[in-house]
C-alpha positions as CSV (number, residue, x, y, z in Angstrom):
1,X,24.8,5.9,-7.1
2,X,21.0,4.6,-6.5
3,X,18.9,7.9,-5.2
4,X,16.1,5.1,-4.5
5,X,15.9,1.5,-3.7
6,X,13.2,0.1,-3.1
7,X,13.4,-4.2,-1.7
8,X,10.8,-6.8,-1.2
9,X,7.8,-4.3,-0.8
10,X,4.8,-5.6,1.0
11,X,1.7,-3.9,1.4
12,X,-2.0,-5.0,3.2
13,X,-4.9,-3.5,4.3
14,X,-8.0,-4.3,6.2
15,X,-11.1,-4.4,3.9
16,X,-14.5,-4.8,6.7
17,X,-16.8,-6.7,4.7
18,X,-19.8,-4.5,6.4
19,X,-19.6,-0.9,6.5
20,X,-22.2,0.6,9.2
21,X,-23.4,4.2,7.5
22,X,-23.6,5.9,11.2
23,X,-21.8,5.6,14.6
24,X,-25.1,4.1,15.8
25,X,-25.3,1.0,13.2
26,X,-21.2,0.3,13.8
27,X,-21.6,0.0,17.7
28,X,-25.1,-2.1,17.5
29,X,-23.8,-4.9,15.2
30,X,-20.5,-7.2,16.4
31,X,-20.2,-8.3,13.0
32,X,-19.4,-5.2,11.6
33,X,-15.8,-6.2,13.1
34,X,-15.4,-8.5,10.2
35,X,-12.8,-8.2,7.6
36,X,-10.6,-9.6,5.2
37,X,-6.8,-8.8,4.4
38,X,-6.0,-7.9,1.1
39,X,-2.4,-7.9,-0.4
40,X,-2.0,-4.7,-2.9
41,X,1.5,-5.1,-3.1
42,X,4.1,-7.9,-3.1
43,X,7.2,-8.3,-3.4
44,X,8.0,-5.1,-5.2
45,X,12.0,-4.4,-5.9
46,X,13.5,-2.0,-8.0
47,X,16.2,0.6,-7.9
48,X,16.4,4.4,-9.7
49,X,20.2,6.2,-10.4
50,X,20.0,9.5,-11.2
51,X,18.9,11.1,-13.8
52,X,16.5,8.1,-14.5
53,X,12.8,8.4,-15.4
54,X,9.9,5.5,-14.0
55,X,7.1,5.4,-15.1
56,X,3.7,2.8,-13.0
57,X,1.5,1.5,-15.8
58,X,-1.0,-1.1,-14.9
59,X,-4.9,-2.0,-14.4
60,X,-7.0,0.1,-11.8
61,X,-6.3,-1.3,-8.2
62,X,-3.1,-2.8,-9.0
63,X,-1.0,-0.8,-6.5
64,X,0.5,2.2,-8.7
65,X,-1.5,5.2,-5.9
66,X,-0.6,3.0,-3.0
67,X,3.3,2.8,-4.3
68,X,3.3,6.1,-4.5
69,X,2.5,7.1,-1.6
70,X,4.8,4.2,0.2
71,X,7.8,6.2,-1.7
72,X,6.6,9.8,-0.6
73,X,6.4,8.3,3.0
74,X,2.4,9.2,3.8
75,X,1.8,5.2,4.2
76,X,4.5,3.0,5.4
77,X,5.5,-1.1,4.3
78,X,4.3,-3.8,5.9
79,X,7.6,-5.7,5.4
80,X,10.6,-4.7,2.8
81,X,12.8,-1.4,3.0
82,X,12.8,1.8,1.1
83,X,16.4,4.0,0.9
84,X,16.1,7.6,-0.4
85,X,19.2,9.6,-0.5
């Protein structure tokens, strides 16, 4: 019995290439606006039974934080299914 499946997660954010530091600067400059899409995560599959320990080992800014959180449900997939029973 799988307590957690996890298939074909995909995961991508907006990075804005220029920040404005006040409300002022953002509204003043139109190319503020652009950005660049950045995959964290793809294609992530795996499946843990009961009982089972997991651990996420890996380079900073490989996706372990943002996994997390996709499992504990405070960010949600772009594309792929997680099952929790």
């Amino acid at each position: 019995m799988n307590l957690k499946s996890i298939y074909g997660i995909k995961k991508k954010f907006r990075v804005y290439l220029d920040k404005g530091s006040s409300l002022k600067e953002r509204f003043l400059s139109f190319k503020r606006n652009k950005y660049e899409v950045r995959t964290v995560l793809d294609g992530v599959s795996f499946e843990v039974d009961r009982g089972e320990a997991v651990g996420l080992i890996g380079h900073n800014g490989c996706g372990k934080s943002t996994l997390l959180k996709l499992l504990t449900r405070i960010m949600y997939p772009n594309e792929g299914s997680i099952e929790i029973k």
